[in-house]
DRENDO-1510 file (C-alpha; in Angstrom, 1 decimal, always signed):
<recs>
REC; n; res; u; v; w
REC; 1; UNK; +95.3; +113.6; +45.0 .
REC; 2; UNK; +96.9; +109.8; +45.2 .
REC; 3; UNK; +94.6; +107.1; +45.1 .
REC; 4; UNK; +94.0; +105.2; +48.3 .
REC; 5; UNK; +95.9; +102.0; +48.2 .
REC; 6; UNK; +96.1; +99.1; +50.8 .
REC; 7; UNK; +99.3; +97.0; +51.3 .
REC; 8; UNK; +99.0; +93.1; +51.1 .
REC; 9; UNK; +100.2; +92.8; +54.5 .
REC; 10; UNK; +97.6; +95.8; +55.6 .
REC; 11; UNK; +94.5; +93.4; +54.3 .
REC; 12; UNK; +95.7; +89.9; +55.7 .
REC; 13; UNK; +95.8; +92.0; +59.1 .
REC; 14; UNK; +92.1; +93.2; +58.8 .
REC; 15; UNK; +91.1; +89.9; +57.5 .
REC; 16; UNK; +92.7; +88.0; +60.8 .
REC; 17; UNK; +91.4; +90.2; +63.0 .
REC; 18; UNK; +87.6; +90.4; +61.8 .
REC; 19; UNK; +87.7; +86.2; +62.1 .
REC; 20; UNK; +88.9; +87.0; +65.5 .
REC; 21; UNK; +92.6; +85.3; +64.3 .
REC; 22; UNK; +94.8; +88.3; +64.8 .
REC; 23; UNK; +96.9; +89.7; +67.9 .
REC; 24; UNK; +99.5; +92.0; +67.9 .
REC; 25; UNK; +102.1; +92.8; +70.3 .
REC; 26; UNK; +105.9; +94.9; +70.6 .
REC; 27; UNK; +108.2; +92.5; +71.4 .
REC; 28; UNK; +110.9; +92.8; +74.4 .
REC; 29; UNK; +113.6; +90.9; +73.6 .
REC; 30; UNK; +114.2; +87.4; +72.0 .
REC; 31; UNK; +116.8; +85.1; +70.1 .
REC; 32; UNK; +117.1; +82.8; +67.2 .
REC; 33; UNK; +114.2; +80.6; +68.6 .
REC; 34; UNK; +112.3; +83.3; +71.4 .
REC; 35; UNK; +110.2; +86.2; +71.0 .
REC; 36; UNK; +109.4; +87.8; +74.4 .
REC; 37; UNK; +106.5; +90.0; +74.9 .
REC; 38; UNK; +106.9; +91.1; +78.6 .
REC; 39; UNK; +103.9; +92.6; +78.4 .
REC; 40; UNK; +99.8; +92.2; +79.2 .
REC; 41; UNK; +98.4; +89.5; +77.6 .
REC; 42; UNK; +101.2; +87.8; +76.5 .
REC; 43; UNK; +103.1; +88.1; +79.6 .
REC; 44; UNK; +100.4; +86.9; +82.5 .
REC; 45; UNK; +101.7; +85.9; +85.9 .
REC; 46; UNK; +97.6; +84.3; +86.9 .
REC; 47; UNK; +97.6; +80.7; +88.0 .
REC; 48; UNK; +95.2; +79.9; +86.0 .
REC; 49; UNK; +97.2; +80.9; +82.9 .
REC; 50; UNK; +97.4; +78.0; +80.1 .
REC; 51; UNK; +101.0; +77.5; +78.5 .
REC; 52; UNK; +98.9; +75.9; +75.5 .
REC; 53; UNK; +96.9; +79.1; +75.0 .
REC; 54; UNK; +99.4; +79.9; +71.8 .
REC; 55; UNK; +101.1; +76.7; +71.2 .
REC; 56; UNK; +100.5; +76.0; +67.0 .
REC; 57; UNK; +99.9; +79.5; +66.4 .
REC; 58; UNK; +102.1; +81.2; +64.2 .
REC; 59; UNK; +104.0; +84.4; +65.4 .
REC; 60; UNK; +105.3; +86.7; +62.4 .
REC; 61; UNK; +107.7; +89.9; +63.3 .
REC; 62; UNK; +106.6; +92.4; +61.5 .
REC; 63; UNK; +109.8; +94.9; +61.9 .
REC; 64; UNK; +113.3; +94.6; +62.5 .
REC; 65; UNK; +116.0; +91.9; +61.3 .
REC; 66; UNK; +112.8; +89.2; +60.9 .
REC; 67; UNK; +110.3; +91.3; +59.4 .
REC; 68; UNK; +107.8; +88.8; +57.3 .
REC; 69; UNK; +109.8; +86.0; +58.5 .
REC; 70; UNK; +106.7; +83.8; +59.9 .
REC; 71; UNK; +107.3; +80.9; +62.6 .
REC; 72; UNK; +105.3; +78.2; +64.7 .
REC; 73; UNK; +105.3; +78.9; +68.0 .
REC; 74; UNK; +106.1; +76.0; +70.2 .
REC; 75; UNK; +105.6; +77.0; +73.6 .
REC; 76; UNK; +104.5; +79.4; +75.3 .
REC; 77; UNK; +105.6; +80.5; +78.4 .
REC; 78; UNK; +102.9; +83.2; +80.0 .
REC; 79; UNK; +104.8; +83.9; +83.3 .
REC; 80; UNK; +107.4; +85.6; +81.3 .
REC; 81; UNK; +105.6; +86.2; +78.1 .
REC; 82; UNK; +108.0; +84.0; +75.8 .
REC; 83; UNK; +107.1; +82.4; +73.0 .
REC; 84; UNK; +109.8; +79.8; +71.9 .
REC; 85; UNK; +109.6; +78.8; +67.9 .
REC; 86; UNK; +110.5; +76.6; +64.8 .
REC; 87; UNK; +112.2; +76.4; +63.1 .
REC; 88; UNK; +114.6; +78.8; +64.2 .
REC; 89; UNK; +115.4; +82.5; +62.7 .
REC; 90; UNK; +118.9; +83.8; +61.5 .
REC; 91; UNK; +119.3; +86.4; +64.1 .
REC; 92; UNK; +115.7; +86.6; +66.0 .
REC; 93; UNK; +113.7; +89.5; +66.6 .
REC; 94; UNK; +114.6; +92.4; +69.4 .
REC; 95; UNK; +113.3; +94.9; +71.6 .
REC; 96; UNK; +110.8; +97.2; +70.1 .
REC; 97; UNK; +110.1; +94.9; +67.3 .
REC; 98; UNK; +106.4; +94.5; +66.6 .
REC; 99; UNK; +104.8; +91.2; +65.6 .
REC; 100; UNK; +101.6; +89.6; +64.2 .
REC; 101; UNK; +100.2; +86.1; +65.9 .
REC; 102; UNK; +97.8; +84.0; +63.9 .
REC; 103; UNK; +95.3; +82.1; +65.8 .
REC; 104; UNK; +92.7; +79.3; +65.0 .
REC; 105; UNK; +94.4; +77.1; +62.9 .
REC; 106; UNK; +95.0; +80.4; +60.0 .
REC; 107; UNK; +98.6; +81.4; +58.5 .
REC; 108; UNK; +99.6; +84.3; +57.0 .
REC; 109; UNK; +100.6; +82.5; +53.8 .
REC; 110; UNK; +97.2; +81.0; +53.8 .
REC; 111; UNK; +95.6; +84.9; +53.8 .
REC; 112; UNK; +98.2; +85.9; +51.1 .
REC; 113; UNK; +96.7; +82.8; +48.7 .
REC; 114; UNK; +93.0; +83.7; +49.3 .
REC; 115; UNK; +93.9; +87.7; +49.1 .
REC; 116; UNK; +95.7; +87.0; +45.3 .
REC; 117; UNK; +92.7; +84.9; +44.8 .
REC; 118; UNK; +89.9; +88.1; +45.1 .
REC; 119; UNK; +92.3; +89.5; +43.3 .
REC; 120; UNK; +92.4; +87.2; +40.0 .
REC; 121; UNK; +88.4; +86.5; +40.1 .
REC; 122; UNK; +87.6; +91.0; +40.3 .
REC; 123; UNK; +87.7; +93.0; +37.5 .
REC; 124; UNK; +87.9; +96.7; +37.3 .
REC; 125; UNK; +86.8; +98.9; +34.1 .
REC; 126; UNK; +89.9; +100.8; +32.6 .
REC; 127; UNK; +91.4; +101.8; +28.8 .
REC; 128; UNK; +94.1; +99.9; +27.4 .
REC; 129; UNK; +96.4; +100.2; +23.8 .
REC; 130; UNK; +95.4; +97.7; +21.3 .
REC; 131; UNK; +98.8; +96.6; +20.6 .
REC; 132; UNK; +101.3; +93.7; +19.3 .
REC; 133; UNK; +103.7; +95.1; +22.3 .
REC; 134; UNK; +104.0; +92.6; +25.1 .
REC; 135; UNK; +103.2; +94.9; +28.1 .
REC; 136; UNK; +102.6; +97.8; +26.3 .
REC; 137; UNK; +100.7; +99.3; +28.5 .
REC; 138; UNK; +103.6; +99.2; +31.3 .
REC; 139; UNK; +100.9; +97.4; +33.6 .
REC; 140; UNK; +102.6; +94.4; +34.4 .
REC; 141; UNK; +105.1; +95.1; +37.5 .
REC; 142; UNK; +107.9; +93.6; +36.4 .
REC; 143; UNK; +109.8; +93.9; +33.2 .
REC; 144; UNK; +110.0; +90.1; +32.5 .
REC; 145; UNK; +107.9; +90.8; +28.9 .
REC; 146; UNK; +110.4; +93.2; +28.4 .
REC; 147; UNK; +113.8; +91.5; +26.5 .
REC; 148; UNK; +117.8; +92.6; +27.9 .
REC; 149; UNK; +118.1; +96.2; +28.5 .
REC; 150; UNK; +121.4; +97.7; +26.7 .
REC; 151; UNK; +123.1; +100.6; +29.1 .
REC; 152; UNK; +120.1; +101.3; +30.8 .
REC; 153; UNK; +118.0; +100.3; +33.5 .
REC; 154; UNK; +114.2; +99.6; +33.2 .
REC; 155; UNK; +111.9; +99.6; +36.1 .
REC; 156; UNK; +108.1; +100.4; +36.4 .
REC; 157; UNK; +107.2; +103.5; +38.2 .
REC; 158; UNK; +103.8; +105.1; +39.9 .
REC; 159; UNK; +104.9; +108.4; +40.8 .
REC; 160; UNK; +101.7; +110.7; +40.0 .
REC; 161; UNK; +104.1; +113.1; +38.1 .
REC; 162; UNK; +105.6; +110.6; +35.3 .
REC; 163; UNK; +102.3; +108.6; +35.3 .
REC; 164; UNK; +99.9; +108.7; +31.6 .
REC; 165; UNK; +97.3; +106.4; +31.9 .
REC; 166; UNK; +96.6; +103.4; +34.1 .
REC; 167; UNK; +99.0; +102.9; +37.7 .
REC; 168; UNK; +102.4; +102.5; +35.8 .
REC; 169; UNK; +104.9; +103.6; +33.6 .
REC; 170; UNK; +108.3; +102.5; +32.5 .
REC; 171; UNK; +111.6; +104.6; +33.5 .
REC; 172; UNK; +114.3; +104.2; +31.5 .
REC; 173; UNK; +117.6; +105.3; +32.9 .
REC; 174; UNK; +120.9; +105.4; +30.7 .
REC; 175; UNK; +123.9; +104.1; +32.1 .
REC; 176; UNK; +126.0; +105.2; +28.8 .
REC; 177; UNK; +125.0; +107.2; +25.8 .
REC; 178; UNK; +122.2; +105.9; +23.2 .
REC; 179; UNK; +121.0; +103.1; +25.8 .
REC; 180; UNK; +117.7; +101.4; +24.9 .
REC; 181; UNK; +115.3; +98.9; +26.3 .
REC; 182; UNK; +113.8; +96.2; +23.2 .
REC; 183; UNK; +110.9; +95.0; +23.9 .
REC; 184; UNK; +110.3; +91.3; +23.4 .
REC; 185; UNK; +110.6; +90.0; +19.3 .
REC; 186; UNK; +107.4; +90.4; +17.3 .
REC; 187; UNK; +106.4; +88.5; +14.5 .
REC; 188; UNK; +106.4; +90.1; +11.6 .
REC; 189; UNK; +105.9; +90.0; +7.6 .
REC; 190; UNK; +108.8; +91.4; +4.6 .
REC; 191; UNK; +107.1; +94.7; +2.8 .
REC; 192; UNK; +104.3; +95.1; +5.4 .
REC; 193; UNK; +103.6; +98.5; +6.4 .
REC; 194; UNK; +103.2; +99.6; +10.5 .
REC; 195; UNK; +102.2; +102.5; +13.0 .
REC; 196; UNK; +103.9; +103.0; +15.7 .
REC; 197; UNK; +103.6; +105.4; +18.7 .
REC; 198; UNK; +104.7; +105.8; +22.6 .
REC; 199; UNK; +104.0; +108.6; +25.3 .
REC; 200; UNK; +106.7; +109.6; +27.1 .
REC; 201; UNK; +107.9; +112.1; +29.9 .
REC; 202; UNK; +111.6; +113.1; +29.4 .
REC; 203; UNK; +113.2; +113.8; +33.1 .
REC; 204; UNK; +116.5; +114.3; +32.0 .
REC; 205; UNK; +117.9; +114.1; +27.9 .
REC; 206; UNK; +116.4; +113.1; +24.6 .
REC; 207; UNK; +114.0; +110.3; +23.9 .
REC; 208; UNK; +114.2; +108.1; +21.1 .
REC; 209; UNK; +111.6; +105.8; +19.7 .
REC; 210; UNK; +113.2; +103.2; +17.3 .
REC; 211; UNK; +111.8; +100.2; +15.1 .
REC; 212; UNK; +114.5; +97.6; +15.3 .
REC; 213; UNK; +115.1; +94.8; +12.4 .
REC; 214; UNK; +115.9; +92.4; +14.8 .
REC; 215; UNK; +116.4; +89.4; +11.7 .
REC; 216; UNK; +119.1; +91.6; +10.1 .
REC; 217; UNK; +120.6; +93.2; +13.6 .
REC; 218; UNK; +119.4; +97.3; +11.6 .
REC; 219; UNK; +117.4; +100.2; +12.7 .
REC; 220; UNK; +114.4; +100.5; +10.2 .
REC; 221; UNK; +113.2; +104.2; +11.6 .
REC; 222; UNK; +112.9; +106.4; +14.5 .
REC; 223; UNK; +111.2; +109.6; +15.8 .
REC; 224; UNK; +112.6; +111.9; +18.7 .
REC; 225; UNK; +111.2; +115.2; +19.8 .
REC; 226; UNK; +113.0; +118.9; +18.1 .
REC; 227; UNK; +113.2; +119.9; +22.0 .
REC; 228; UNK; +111.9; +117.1; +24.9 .
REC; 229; UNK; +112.3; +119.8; +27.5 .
REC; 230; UNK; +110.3; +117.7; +30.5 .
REC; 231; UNK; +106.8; +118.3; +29.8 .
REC; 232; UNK; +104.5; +114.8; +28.1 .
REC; 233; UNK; +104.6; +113.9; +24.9 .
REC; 234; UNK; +104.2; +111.5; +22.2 .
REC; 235; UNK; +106.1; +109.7; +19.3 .
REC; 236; UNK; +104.9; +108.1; +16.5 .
REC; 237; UNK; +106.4; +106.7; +13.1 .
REC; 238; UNK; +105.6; +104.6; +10.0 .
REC; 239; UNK; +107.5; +102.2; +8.7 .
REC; 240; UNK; +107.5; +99.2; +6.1 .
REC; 241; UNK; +109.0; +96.1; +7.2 .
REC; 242; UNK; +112.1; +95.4; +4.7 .
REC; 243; UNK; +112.3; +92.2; +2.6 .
REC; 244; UNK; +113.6; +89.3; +4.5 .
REC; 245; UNK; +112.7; +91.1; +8.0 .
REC; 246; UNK; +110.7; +88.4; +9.8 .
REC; 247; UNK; +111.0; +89.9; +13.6 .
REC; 248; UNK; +110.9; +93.3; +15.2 .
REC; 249; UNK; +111.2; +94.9; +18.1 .
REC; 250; UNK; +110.6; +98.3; +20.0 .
REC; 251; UNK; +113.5; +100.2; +21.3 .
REC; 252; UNK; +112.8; +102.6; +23.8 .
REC; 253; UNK; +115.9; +105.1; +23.8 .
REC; 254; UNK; +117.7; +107.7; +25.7 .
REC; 255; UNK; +120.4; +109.7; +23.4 .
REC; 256; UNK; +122.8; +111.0; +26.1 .
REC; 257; UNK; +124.6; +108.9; +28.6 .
REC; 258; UNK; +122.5; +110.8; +31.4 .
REC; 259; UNK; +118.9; +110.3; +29.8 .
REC; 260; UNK; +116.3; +109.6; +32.0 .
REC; 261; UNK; +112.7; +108.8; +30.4 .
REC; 262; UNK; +109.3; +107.8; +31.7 .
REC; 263; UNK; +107.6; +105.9; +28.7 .
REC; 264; UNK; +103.9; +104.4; +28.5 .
REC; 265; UNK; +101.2; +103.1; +25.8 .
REC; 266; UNK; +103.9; +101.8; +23.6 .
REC; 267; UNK; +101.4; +101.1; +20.7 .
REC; 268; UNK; +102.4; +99.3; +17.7 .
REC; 269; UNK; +100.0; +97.3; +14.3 .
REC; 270; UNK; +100.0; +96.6; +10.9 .
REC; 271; UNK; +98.3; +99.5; +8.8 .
REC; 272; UNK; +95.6; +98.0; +7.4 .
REC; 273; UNK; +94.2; +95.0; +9.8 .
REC; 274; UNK; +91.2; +94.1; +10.5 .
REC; 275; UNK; +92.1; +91.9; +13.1 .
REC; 276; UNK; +94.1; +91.8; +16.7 .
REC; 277; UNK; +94.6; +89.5; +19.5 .
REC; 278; UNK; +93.2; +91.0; +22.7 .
REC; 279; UNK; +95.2; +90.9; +25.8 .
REC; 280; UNK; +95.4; +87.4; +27.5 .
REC; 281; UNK; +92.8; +88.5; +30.1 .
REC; 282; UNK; +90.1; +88.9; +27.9 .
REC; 283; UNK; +88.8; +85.5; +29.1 .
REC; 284; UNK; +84.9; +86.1; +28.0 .
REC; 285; UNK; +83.2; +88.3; +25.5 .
REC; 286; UNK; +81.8; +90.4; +28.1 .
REC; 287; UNK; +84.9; +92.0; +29.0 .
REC; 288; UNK; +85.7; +94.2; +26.1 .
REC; 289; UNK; +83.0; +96.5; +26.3 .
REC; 290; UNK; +84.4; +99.8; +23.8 .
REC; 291; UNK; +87.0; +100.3; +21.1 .
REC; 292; UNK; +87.7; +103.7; +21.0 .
REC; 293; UNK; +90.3; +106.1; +19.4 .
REC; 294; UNK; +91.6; +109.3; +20.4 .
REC; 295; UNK; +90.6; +112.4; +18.3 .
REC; 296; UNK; +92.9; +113.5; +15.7 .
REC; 297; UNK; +95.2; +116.7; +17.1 .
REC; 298; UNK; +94.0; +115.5; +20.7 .
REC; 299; UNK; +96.9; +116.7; +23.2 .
REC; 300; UNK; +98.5; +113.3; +25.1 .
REC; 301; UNK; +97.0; +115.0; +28.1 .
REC; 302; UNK; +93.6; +115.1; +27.1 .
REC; 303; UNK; +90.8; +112.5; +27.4 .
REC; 304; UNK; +88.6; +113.1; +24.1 .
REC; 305; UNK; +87.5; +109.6; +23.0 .
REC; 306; UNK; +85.7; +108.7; +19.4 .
REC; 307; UNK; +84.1; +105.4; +19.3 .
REC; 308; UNK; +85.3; +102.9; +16.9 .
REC; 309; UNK; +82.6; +102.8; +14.0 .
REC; 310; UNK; +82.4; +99.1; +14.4 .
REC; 311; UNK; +83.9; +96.3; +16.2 .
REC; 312; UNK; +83.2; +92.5; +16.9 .
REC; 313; UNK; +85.3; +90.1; +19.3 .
REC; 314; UNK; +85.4; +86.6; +18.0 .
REC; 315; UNK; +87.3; +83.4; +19.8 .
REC; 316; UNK; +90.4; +82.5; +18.8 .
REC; 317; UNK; +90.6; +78.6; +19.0 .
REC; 318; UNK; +94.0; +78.7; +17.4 .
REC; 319; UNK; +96.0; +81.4; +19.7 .
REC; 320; UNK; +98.0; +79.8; +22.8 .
REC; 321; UNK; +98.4; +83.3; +24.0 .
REC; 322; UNK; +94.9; +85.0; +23.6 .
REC; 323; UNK; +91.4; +83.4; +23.8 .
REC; 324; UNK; +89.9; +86.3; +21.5 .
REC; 325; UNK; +90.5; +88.7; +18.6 .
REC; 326; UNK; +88.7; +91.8; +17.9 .
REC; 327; UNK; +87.8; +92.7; +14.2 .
REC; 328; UNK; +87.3; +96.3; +13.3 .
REC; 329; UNK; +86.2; +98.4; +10.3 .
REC; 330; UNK; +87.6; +100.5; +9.1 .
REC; 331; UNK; +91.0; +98.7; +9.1 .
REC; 332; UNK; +93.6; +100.3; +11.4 .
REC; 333; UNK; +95.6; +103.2; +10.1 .
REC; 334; UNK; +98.3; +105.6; +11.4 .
REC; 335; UNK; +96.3; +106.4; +14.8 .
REC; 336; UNK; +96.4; +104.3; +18.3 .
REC; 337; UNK; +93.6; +102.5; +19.5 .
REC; 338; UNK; +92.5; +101.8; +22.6 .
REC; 339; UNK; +90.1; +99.1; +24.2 .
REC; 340; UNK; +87.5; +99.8; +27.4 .
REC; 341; UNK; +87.6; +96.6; +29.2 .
REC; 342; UNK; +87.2; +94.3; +32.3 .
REC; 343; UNK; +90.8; +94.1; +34.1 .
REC; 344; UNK; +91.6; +91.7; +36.8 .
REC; 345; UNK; +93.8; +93.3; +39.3 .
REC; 346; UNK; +97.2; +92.7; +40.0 .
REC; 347; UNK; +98.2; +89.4; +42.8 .
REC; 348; UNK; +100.4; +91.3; +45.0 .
REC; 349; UNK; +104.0; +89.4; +45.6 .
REC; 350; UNK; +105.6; +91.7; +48.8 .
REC; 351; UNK; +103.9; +92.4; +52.1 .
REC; 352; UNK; +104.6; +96.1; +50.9 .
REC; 353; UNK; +102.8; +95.9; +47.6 .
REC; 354; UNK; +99.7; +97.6; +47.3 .
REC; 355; UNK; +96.1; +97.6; +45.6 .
REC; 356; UNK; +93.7; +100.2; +44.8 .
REC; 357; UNK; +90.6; +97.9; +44.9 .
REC; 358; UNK; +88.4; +99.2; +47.3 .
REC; 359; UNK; +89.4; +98.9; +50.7 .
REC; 360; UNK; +85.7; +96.9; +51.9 .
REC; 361; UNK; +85.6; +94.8; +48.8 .
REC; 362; UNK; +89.1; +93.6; +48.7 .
REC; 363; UNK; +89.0; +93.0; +52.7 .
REC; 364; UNK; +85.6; +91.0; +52.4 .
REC; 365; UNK; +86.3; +89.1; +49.6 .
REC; 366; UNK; +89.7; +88.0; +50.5 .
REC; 367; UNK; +87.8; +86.9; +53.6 .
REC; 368; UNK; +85.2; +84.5; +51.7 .
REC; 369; UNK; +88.1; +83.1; +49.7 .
REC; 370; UNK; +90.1; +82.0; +53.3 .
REC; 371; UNK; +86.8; +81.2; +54.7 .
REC; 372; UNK; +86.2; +78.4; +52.0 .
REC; 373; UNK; +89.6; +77.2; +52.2 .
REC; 374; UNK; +89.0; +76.5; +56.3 .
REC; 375; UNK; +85.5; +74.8; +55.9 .
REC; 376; UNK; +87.0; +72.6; +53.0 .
REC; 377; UNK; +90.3; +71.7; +55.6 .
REC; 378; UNK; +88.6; +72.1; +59.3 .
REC; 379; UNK; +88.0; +69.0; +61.9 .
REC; 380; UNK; +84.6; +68.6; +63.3 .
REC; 381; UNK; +82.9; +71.4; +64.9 .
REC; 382; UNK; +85.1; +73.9; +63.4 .
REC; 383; UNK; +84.3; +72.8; +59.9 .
REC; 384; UNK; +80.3; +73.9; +60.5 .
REC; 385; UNK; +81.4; +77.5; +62.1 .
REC; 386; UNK; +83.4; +78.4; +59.2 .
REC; 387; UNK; +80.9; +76.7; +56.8 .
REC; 388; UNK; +78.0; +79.3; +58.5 .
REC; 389; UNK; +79.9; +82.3; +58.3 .
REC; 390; UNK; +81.2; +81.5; +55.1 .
REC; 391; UNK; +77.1; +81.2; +53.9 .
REC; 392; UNK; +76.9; +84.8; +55.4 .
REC; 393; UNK; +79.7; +86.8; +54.0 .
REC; 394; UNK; +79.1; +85.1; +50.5 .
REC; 395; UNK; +75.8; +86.7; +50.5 .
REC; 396; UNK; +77.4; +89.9; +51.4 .
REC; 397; UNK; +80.2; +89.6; +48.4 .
REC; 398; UNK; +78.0; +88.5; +45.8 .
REC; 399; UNK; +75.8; +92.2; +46.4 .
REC; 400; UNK; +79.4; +94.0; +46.3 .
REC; 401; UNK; +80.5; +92.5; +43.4 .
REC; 402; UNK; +77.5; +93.0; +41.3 .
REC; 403; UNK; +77.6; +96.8; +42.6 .
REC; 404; UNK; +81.1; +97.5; +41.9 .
REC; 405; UNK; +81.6; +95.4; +38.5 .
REC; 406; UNK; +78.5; +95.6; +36.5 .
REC; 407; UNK; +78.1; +97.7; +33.6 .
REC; 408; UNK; +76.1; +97.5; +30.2 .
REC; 409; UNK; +78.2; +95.3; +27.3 .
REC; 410; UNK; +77.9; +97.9; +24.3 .
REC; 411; UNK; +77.0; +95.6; +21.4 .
REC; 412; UNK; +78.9; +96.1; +17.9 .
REC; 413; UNK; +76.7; +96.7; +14.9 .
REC; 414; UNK; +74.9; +93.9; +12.9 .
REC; 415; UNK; +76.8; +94.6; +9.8 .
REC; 416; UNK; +80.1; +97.4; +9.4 .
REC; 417; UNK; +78.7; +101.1; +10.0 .
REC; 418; UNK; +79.8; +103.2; +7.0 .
REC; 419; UNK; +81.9; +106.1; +7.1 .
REC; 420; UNK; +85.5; +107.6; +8.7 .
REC; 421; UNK; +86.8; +108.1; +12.1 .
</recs>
């Protein structure tokens, strides 16, 4: 069953309307700089109608040739239900088109700013790879940490089928024979030895999974499956880093020119450490709260975890790119591991994209977060409404997020616990 998931544009519509800042209408007609709603309430024929009723408010088409294309309306003309705008559209909405109108001083960009913001300051609890892999974990939505795909195509997938673990994975899609996606360079030191591993979900052809010398332009190793067939799997190599090697990189590979694979928890570190960054959103000791590993002969399927006999996370004052480490014992070997943590979740960039934080929480706290924006930007009278119901959904919020977020730090041990995984 699919997780329920709200777009952005689904929660700035619930947020309007519970402020009482939302109305939604189909529109008749219109132009490059009309929208005409010949309908009840925005067509209204009374005497007593007032053209100011909408003037300043901001009118957003929410289908058709101006779909998310928001404009201030001008005027507003109630005998025949036409709004006139600015600036002007391309080509203007038309008959049947539905649209949005933002009252009480509120825009829809404004809603977008405080829904990313929940978004950023709430965490959810989840398991990531402990890896030196930018985006490892196929999370992020884009494949900017990802470097210049050769013959292929890279794009980040949720389709329950070619998922692992977390709400992506990455398809790779050949466009000729033996295309790969690198990943970004890695850091690396001559005559050091490595483990390397990646899931993956062959659709169509043969994966490859390939350690790249990027210093000396040569493939150091590989592993591929005897038969992919389309069921899940996993890859996983070894490797010493050759003398005069001072970068790597991961390429993710399809063998024949039609190969089609669905890779995840590309894990790669040095055999041996005792040390790793943690992902750039580890902001505060509190959010790692487990290093686990999976048991040894565990299927890829299967969700057996063995805690880590011993970790510690300690700041890292000297890292532009992470604020901690973690330190383990014993050192890491030829076997992934994987951190329990604190996750913020993902802004959301397109009306269409979605979240699955909870429906309530992500509704109210976008809410608070608009709500102090208004008080802080308000005239007069309007300043002390949105400051009182800002002081009573807070209240509200701070009860949800202590509900939904907290959850016992598990300490590491005083000194390194004895013994093997």
């Amino acid at each position: 069953m699919s997780i329920p998931s709200r777009t952005l544009r689904q929660i700035c519509e619930a947020v309007a309307d519970d402020l009482g800042a939302l109305e939604q209408g189909t529109a008749t007609g219109g132009s490059t700089t009309t929208l005409v709603c010949a309908s009840y309430p925005f067509k209204d024929e009374t005497t007593s109608a007032s053209t100011a009723a909408y003037v300043g408010c901001e009118v957003l088409p929410t289908d058709g040739d101006e779909d998310g294309e928001p404009r201030r309306v001008k005027t507003w003309a109630p005998s025949t239900g036409t709004f006139t705008v600015t600036p002007a559209w391309s080509t203007g909405p038309a008959s049947t088109d539905t649209f949005d109108i933002f009252k009480r001083g509120i825009r829809y960009d404004m809603i977008k700013k405080a829904v990313n913001k929940a978004l950023r300051e709430r965490r959810y609890v989840t398991k990531v790879p402990l890896t030196l892999v930018p985006d490892g974990d196929m999370e992020n939505s884009d494949t900017s940490s990802w470097g210049t795909a050769v013959d292929c195509t890279m794009t980040k997938v949720a389709t329950a089928g070619n998922l692992f673990k977390g709400t992506l994975s990455g398809r790779v899609k050949n466009t000729a024979a033996n295309g790969y996606q690198p990943s970004a360079s890695i850091p690396t030191t001559s005559g050091k030895g490595y483990y390397l591993e990646a899931e993956y979900r062959a659709a169509v052809g043969t994966p490859n999974l390939s350690i790249y010398d990027v210093t000396n332009s040569a493939e150091i190793d590989y592993d591929k499956p005897d038969n992919a067939g389309t069921a899940k799997g996993k890859l996983s190599l070894s490797f010493t880093v050759p003398e005069d090697c001072y970068e790597i990189a991961v390429h993710l590979r399809g063998e024949e020119a039609t190969a089609d694979i669905y890779w995840d928890d590309v894990i790669l570190h040095r055999q041996g450490a005792i040390e790793m960054p943690l992902p750039d959103y580890i902001t505060e000791k509190g959010h790692l709260l487990r290093v686990v590993t999976q048991r040894v002969g565990q299927l890829v399927d299967e969700d057996l975890w063995v805690p880590y006999p011993w970790h510690m996370p300690i700041a890292d004052l000297t890292n532009p790119l992470a604020m901690w480490r973690v330190q383990v014992d014993p050192p890491l070997s030829t076997r992934g591991v994987w951190l329990e943590v604190k996750r913020p979740y993902t802004e959301l960039s397109l009306d269409t994209s979605t979240t699955t934080m909870p429906r309530e929480w992500i509704e109210l706290a976008a809410e608070v977060e608009l709500l102090d924006m208004l008080r802080k930007r308000s005239p007069g009278q309007e300043t002390e409404q949105w400051k009182a119901l800002y002081n009573e959904k807070r209240k509200k919020l701070r009860a949800m997020d202590l509900r939904r977020t907290e959850i016992a730090y598990r300490r590491g041990f005083s000194s390194p616990a004895i013994g093997v995984l």
